[in-house]
C-alpha positions in Angstrom: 16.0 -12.1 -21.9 17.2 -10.0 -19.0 20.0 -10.7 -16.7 18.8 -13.1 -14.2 21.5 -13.6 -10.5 20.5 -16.9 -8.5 20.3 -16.4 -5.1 19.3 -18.2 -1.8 16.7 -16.6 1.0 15.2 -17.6 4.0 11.5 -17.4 3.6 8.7 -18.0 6.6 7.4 -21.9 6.0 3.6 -20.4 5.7 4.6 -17.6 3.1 6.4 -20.0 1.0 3.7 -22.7 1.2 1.1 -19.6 0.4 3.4 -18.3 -2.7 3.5 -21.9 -3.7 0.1 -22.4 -4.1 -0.5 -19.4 -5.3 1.3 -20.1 -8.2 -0.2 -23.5 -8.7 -3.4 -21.5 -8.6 -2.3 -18.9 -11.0 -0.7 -21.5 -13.2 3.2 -19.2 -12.9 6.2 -20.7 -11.7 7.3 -19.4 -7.7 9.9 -17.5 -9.3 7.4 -15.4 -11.2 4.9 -15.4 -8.5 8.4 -13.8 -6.4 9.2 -11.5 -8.9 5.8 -10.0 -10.2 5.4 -9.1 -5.6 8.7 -7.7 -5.7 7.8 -5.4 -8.6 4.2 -4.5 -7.2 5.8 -3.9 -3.4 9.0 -1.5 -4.7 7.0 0.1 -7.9 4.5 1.2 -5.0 6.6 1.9 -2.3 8.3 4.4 -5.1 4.9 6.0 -5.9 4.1 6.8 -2.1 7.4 8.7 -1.7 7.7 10.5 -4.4 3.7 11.8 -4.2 4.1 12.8 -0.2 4.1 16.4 -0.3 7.4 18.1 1.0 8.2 18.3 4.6 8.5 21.9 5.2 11.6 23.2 7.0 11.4 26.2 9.0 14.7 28.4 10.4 15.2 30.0 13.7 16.5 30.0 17.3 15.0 26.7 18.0 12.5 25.8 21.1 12.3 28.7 23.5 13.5 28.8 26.3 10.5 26.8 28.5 8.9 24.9 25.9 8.5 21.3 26.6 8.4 19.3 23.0 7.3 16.2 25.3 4.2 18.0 27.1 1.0 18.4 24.4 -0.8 20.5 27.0 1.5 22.5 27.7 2.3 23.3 23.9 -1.6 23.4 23.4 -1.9 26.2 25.9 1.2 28.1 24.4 0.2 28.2 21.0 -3.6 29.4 22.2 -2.1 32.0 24.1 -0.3 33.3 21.3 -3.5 33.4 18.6 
């Protein structure tokens, strides 16, 4: 059996009452109905990360002087300028 650490959280009244009947439903105890979420929310969150591609990372002088990171148009109109 694994390790298992009691601990106390505070839970919204209407996701508590939905986990508990969900349970009922499902015929599990709240702590399994707790734990199985917890495993589906971080196993996925896991996947997602570690299948985004790589952020590339470029190197120079940074923004020339000018250039207005804040101003879409304006950067529109540089970059068509420039092709």
């Amino acid at each position: 059996m694994p390790l298992c650490m009691r601990t106390s959280i505070d839970i919204d009244d209407a996701l508590l009452a939905a986990a508990k009947s969900y349970a009922v439903r499902s015929q599990k105890t709240l702590e399994a109905v707790v734990e199985q979420a917890l495993r589906e929310l971080l196993s996925d969150s896991s996947r997602q990360l570690s299948d985004a591609p790589p952020i590339p990372v470029f190197c120079g002088l940074g923004v020339q002087p000018g250039v207005d990171l804040a101003d879409n148009a304006a950067l529109e109109d540089l970059m068509s300028a420039r092709s």
